[in-house]
NUSEZA-208585 format. One line per field, with one value per residue: z negated, x negated, y of N, C-alpha, C in turn; residue in three letters; residue number from 0. Coordinates in steps of 0.2 Angstrom, whole numbers, plus 5000, padded with zeros to 4 digits. Each point is the difference from the previous one (the first is absolute). Example, Ala and Ser with C-alpha at 12.3 -4.5 7.8 and 13.67 -1.06 7.14 Angstrom:
2
nz = [4961:5004]
nx = [4934:5002]
ny = [4972:5005]
caz = [5000:4999]
cax = [5004:4996]
cay = [5006:5006]
cz = [5000:4997]
cx = [4996:5004]
cy = [5006:5005]
type = [ALA:SER]
seq = [0:1]
END
This chain:
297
nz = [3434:5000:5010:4997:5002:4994:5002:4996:4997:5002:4994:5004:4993:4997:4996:5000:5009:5003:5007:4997:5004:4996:4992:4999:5005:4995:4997:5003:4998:4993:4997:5002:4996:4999:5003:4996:5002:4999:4997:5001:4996:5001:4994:5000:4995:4997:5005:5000:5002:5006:4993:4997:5002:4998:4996:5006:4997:5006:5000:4998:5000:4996:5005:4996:4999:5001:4996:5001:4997:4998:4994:5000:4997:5000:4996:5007:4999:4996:5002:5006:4997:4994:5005:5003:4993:4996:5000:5008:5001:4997:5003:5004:4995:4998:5005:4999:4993:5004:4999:5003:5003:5006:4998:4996:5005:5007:5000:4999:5004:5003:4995:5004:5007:4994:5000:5003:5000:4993:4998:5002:4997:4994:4998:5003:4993:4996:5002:5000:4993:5002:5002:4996:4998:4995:5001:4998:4994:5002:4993:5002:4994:4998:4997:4995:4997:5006:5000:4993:5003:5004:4995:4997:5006:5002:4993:5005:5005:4997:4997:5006:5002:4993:5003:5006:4998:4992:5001:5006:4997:4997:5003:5003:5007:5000:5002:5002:4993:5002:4996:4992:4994:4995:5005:5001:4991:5002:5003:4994:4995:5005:5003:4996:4999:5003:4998:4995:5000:5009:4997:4998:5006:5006:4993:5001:4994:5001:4993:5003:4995:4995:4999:4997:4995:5003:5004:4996:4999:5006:4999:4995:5002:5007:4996:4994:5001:5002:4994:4999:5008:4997:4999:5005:4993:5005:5000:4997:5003:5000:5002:5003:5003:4993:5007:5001:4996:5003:5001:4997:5003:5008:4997:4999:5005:5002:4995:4999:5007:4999:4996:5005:5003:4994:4998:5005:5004:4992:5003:5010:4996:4999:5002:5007:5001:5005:5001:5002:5006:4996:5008:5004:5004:5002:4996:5006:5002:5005:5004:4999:5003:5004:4998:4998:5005:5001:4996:5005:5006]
nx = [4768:4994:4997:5007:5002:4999:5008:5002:5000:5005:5001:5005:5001:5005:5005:5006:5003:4992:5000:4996:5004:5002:4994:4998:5006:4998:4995:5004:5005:4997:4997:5006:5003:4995:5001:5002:4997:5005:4999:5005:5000:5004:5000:5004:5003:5003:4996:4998:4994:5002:5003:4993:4996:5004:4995:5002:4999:5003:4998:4993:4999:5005:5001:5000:4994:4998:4999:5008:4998:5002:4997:5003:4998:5006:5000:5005:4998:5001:5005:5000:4997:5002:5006:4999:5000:5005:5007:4998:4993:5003:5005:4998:4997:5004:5003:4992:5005:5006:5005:4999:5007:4999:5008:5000:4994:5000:5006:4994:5000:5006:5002:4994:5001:5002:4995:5002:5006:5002:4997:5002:5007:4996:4998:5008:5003:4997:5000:5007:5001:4995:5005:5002:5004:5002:5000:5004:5001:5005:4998:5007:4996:5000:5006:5002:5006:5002:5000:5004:5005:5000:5000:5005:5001:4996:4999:5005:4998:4999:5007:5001:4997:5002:5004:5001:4994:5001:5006:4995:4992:5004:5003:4997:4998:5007:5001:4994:5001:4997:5005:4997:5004:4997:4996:5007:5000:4994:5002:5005:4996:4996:5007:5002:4992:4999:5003:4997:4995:5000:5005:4992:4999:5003:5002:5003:4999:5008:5001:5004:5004:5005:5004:4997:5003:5002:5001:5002:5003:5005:5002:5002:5005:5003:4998:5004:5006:5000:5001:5003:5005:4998:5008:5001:5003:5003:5005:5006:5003:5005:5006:5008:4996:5006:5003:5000:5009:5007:4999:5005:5000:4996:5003:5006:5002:5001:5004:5000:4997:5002:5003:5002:5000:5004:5002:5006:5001:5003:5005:5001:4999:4999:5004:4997:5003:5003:5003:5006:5004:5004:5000:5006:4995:5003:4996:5004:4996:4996:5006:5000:4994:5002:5006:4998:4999:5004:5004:4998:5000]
ny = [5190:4998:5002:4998:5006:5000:4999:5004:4998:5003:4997:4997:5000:4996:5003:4994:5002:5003:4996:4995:4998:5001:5000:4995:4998:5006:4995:4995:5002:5002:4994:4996:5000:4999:4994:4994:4994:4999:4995:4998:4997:4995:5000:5006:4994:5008:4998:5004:5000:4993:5000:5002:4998:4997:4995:4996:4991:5001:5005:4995:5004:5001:5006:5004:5004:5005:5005:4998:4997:4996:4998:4997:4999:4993:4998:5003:5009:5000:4998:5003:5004:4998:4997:5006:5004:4999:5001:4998:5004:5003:4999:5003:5000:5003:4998:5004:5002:5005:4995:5007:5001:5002:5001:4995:4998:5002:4994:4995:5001:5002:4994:4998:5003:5004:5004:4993:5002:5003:4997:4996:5004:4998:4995:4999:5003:4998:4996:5003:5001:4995:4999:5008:4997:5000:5008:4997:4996:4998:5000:4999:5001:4991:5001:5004:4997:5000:5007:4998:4997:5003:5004:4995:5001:5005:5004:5000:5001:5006:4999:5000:5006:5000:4999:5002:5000:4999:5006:5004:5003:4995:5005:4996:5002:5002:4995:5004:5001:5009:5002:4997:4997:4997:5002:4998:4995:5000:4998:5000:4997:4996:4997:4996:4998:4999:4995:4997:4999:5001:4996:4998:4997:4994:5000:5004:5000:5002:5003:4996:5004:5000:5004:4994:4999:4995:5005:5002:4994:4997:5003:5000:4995:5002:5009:4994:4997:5004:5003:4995:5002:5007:5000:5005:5003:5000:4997:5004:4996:5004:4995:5001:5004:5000:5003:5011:5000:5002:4995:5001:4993:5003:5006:4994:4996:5007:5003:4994:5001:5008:4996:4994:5007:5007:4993:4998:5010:5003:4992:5003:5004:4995:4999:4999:5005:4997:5005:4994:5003:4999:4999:5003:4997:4996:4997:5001:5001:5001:5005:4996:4996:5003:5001:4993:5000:5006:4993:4995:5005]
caz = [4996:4992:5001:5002:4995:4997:5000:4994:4998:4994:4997:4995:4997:4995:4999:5006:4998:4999:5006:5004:5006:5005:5000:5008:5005:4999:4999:5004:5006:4997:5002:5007:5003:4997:5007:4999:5001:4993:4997:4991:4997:4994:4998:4996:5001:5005:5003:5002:5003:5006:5000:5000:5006:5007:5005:5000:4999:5006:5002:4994:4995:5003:5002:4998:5003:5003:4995:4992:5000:4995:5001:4992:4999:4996:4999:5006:5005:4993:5002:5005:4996:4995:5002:5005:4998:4996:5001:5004:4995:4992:5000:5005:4995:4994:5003:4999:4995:4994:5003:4999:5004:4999:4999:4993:4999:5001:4992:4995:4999:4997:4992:4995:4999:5002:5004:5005:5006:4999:5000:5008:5002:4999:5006:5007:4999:5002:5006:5003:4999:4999:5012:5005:5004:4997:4995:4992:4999:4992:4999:4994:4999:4996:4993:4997:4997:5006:5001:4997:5000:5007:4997:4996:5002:4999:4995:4999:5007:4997:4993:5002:5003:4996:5000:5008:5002:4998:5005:5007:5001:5004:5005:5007:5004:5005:5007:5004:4999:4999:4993:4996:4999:4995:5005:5002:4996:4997:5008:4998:4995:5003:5001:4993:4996:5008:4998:4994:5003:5003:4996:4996:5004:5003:5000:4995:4998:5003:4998:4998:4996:5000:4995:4996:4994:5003:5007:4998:4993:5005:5004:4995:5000:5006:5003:4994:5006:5006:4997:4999:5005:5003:5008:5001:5004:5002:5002:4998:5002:4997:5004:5000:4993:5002:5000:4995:5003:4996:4995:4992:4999:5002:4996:4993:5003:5003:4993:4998:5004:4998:4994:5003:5003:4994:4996:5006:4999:4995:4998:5003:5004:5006:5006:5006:5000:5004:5000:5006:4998:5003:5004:4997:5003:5002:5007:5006:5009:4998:4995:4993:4998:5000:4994:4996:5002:4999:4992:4997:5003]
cax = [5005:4997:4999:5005:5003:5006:5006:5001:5006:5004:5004:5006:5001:5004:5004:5002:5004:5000:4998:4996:5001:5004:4994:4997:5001:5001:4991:4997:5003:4996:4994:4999:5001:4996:4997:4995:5003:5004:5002:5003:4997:5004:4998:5007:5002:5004:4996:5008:4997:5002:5004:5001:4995:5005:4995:5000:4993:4997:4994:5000:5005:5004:4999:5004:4997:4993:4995:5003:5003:5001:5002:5003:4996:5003:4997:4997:4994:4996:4998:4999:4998:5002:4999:4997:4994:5001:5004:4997:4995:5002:5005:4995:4995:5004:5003:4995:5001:5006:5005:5004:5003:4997:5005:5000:4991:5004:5003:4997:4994:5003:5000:4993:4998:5009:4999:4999:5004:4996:4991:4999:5001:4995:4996:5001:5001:4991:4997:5002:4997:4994:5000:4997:5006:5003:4997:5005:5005:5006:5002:5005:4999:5004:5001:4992:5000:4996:4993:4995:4997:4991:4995:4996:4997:4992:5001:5002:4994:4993:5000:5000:4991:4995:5000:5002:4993:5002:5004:5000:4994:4999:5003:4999:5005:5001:4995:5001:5000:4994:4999:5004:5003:4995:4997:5005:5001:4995:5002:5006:4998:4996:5007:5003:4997:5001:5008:5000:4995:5004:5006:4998:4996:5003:5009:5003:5008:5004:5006:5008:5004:5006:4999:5003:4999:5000:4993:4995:4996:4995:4994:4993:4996:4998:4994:4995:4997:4996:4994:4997:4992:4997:5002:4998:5006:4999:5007:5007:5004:5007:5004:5006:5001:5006:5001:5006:5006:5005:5002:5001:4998:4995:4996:4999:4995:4995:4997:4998:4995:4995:4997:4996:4994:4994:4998:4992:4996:4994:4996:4996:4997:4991:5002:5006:5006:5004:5009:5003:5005:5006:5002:5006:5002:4995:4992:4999:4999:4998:5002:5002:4993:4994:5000:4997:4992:4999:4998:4993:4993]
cay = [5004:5006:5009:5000:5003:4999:5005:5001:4993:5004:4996:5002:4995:5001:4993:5002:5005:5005:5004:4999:4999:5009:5004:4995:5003:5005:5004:5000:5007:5006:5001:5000:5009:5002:4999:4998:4993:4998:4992:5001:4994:4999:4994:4998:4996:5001:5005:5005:5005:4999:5004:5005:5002:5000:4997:4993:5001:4995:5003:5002:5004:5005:5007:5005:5004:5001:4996:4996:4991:4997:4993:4994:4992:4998:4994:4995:5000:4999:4991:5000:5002:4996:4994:5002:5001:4994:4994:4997:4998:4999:4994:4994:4998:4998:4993:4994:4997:5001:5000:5006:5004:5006:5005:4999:5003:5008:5003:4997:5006:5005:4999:5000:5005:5001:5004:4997:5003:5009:5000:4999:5006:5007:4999:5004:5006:4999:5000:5003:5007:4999:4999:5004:4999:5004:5006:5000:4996:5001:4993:5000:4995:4997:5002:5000:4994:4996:5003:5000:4992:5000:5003:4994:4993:5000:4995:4992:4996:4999:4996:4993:4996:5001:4993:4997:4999:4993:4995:5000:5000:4993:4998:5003:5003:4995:4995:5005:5005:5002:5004:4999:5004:5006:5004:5003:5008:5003:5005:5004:5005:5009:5003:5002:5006:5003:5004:5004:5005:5002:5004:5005:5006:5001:5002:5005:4996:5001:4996:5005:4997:5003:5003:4996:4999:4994:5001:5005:4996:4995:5003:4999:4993:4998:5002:4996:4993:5004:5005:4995:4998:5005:5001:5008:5001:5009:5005:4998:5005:5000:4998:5000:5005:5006:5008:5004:4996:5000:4996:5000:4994:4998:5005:4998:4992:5003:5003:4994:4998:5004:4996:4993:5001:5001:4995:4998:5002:5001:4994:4996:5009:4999:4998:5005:4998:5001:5000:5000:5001:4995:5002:5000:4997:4995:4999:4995:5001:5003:5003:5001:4998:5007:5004:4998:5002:5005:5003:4997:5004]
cz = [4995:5000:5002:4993:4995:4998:4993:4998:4993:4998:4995:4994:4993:5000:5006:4998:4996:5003:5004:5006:5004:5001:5005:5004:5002:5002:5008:5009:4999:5008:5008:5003:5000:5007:4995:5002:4994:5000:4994:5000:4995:4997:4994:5003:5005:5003:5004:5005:5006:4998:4998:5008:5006:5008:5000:4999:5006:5001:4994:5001:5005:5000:4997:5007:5005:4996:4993:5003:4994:5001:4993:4999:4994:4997:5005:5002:4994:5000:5004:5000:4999:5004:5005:4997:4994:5001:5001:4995:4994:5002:5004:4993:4995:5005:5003:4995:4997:5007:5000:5008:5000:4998:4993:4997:4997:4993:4994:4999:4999:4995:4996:5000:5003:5005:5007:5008:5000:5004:5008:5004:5000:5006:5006:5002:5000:5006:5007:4999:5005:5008:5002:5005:4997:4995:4995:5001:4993:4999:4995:4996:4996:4993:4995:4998:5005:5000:4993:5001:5005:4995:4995:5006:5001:4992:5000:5003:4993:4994:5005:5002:4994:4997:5006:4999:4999:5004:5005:5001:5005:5005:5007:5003:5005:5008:5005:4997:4996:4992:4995:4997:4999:5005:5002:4997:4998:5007:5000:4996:5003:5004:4995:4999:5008:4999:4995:5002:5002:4996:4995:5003:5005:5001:4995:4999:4996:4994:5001:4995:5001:4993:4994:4993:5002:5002:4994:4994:5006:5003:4997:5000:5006:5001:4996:5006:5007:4997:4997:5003:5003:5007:5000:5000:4998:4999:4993:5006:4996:5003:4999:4992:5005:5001:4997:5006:4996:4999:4993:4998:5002:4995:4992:5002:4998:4994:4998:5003:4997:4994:5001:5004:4999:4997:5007:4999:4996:4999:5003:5003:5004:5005:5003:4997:5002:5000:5005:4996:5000:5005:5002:5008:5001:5003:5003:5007:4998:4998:4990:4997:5000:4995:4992:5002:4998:4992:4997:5002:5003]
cx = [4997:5001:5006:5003:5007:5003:5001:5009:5005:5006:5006:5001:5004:5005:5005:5006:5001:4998:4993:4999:5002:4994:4995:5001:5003:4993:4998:5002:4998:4993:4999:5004:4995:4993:4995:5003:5003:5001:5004:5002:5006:4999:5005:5003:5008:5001:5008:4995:5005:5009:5000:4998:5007:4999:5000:4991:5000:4991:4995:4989:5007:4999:5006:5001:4993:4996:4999:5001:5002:5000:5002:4997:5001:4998:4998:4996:4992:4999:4996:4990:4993:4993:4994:4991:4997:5002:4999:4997:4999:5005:4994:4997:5007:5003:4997:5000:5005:5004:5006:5001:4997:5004:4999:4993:5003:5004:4997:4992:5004:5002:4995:4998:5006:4997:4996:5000:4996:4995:4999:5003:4995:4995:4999:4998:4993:4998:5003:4996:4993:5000:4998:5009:5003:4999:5004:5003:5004:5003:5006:4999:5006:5002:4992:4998:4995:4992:4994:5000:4996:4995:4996:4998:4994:5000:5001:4995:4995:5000:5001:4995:4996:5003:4998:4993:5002:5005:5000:4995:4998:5007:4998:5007:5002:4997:5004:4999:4995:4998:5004:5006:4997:4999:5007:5001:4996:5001:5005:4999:4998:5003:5003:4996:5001:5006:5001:4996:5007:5005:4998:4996:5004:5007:5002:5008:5004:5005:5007:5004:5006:5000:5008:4997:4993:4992:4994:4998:4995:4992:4993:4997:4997:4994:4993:4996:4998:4992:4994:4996:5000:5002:5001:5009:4998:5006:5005:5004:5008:5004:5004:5001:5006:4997:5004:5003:5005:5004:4997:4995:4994:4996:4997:4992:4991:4998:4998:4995:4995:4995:4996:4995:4993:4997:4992:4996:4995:4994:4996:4997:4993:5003:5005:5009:5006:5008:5001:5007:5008:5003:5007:5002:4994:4991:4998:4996:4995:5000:5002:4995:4996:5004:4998:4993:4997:5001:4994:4995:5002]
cy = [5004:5005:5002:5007:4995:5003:5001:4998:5005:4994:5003:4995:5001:4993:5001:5004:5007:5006:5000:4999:5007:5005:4998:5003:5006:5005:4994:5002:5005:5000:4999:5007:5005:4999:4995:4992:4998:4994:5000:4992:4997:4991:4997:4993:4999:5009:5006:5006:5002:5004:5008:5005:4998:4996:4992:5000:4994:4999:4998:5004:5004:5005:5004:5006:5001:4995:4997:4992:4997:4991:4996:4995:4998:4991:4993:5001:5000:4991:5000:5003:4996:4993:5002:4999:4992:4995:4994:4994:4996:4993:4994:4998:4997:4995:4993:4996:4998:5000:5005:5002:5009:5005:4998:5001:5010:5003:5000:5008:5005:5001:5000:5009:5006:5006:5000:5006:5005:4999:5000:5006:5005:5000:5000:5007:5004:4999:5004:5008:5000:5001:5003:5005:5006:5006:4999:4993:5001:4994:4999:4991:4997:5000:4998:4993:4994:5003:4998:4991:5001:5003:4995:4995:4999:4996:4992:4998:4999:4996:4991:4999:5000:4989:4997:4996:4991:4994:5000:4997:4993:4998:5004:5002:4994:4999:5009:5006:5003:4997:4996:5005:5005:5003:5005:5005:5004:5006:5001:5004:5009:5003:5006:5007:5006:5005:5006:5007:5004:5004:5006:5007:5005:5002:5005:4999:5007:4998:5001:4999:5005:5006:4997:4996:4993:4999:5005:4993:4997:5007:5001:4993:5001:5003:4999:4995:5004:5001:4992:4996:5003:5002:5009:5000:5012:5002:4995:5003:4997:5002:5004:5006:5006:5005:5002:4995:5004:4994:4997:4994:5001:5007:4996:4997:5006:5000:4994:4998:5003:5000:4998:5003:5002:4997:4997:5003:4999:4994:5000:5007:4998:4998:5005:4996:5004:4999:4998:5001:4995:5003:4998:4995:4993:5001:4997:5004:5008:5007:5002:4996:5008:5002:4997:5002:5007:5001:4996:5002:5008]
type = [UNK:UNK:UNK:UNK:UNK:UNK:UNK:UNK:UNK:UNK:UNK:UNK:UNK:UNK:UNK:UNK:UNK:UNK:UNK:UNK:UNK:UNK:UNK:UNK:UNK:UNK:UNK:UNK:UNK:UNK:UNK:UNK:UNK:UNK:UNK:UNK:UNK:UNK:UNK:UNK:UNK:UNK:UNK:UNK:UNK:UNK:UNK:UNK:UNK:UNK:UNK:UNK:UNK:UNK:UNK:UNK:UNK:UNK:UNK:UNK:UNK:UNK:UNK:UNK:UNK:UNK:UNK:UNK:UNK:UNK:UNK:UNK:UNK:UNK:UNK:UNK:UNK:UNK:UNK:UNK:UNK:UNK:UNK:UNK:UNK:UNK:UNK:UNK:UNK:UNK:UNK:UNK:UNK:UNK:UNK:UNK:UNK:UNK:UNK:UNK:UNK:UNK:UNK:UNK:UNK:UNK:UNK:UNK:UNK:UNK:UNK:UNK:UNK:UNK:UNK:UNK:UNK:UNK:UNK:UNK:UNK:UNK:UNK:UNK:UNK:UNK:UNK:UNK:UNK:UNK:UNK:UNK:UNK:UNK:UNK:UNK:UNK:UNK:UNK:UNK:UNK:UNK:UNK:UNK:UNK:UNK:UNK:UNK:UNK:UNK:UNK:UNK:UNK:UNK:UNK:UNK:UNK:UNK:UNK:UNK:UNK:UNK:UNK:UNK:UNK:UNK:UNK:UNK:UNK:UNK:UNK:UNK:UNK:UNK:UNK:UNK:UNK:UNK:UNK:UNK:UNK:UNK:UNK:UNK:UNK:UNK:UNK:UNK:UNK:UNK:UNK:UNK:UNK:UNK:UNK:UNK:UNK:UNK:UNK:UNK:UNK:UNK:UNK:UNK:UNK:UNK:UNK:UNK:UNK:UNK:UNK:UNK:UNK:UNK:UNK:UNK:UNK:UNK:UNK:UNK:UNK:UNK:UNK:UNK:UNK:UNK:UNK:UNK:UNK:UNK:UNK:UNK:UNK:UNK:UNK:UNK:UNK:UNK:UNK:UNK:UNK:UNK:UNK:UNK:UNK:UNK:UNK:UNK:UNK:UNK:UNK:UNK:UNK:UNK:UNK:UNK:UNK:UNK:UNK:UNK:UNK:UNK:UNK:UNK:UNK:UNK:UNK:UNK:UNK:UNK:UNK:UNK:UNK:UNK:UNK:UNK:UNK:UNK:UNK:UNK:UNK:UNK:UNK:UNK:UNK:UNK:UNK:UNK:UNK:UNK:UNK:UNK:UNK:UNK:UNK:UNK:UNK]
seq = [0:1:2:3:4:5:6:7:8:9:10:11:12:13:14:15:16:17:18:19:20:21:22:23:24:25:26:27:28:29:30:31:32:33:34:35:36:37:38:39:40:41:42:43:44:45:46:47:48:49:50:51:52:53:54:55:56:57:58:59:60:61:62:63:64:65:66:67:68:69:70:71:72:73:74:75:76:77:78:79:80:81:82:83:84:85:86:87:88:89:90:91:92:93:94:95:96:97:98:99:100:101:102:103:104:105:106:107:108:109:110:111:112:113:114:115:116:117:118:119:120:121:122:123:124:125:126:127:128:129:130:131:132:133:134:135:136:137:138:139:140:141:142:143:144:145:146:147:148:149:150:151:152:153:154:155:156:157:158:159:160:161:162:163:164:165:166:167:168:169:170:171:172:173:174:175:176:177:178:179:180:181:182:183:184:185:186:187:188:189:190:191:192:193:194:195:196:197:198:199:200:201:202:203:204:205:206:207:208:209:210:211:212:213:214:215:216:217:218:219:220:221:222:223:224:225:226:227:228:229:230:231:232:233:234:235:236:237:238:239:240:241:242:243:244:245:246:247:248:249:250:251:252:253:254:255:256:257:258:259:260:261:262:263:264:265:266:267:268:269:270:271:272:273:274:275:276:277:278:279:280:281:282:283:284:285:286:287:288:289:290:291:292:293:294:295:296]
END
């Protein structure tokens, strides 16, 4: 897999309801229009790619087009994940001592560590980039609030292994199995950092917001916690910004927007930053995705 090209991974991210989803799948009909393999990637907890793309996801991945697919990975396939790489593992040793059913094991680590699901999503997401399979992938990723709980979990691994030595050290592995705990986490840990790396090398991050009082306080905190762990964000773009209109309400809306955007601009003038426009019909199917396509490229 080493001499394998890695696809270069473009992220949408922001709070929700802001259009992340529409941008996504917008840059990634761009790019497979474009004649390049396209995966667009959705990790929202409640994923809407299959509605906007006009597309059952029977198939996974689902086929839009030639060379567009998409796929949703939602917290069962993140269990799924999850159990494939750790899971297993980790309960075989913890039931050698502790009388725990494996759904309440499963709920009991996602409490310890809230950014449980993320992390396993990233990691997909990594290692799909890595296949060799795909020239672009697009990732509409999950409201920011979920993204920065996967971003402390490396932390947590490493504030609990700075204990794990005292309370594990002297538990072997249960009758069959290779590895102590310790041994498990010390192999999640290099997951973790695996991942971080990655997010920081291999992903360009994408933010959307609205042109509102609201979005302009949150956006300073989100590209505080991006720039914090050194995540590449390249682009603002800005949502649902009024055209001229004769109507009287939608001209007020505009005059008011326009506040809200100079204020972006001036705050965040290192960064690309892009208009989409409030369109006067719905974004669903690929026609009215190429016309958001056209204002983002």
């Amino acid at each position: 897999m080493s001499g394998l090209k890695q696809a270069p991974v473009i992220a949408f991210a922001g709070k929700g309801g802001v259009g992340k989803t529409t941008c996504a799948a917008a840059t990634a009909l761009h790019f497979a229009s474009h004649g390049g393999k396209t995966l667009a990637i959705s990790t929202d907890a409640t994923p809407s790619l299959s509605h906007i793309f006009q597309t059952a996801t029977a198939d996974i991945p689902a086929q839009v087009a030639d060379d567009l697919f998409f796929l949703e990975i939602g917290a069962a396939q993140a269990g799924q994940m999850w159990e494939k790489k750790f899971g297993r593992d980790v309960y075989q040793v913890f039931s050698s001592f502790v009388e725990i059913g494996y759904s309440d094991y499963v709920d009991f680590m996602a409490s310890v560590l809230p950014g449980l699901a993320e992390e396993f999503m990233v990691d997909y997401i990594r290692e799909t980039s890595c296949g060799g399979v795909w020239d672009t992938i697009v990732w509409d990723t999950a409201p920011l609030g979920q993204t920065m709980a996967l971003l402390q979990t490396p932390a947590l691994l490493n504030h609990h292994l700075r204990l794990a030595p005292r309370i594990y050290a002297g538990i072997k592995a249960a009758e069959g199995a290779r590895e102590t705990i310790l041994d498990i986490i010390r192999r999640w840990e290099a997951l973790s950092a695996a991942d971080m790396a990655f997010l920081r090398s291999g992903v360009e991050f994408n933010i959307v917001a609205i042109p509102e009082a609201l979005a302009i306080n949150q956006l300073d905190e989100i590209l505080g916690d991006l720039h914090k762990y050194d995540l590449r964000v390249r682009r603002l773009i800005i949502n649902n910004v009024v055209q001229a209109s004769d109507s009287d309400f939608l001209r007020r809306k505009a005059v008011q927007q326009q506040i809200y955007i100079k204020q972006l601009s001036d705050m965040y003038n290192r960064l690309r930053i892009s208009q989409v426009p409030l369109f006067p019909h719905e974004i669903r199917g690929r026609e009215t995705l190429l016309e958001v396509a056209k204002t983002l490229y």
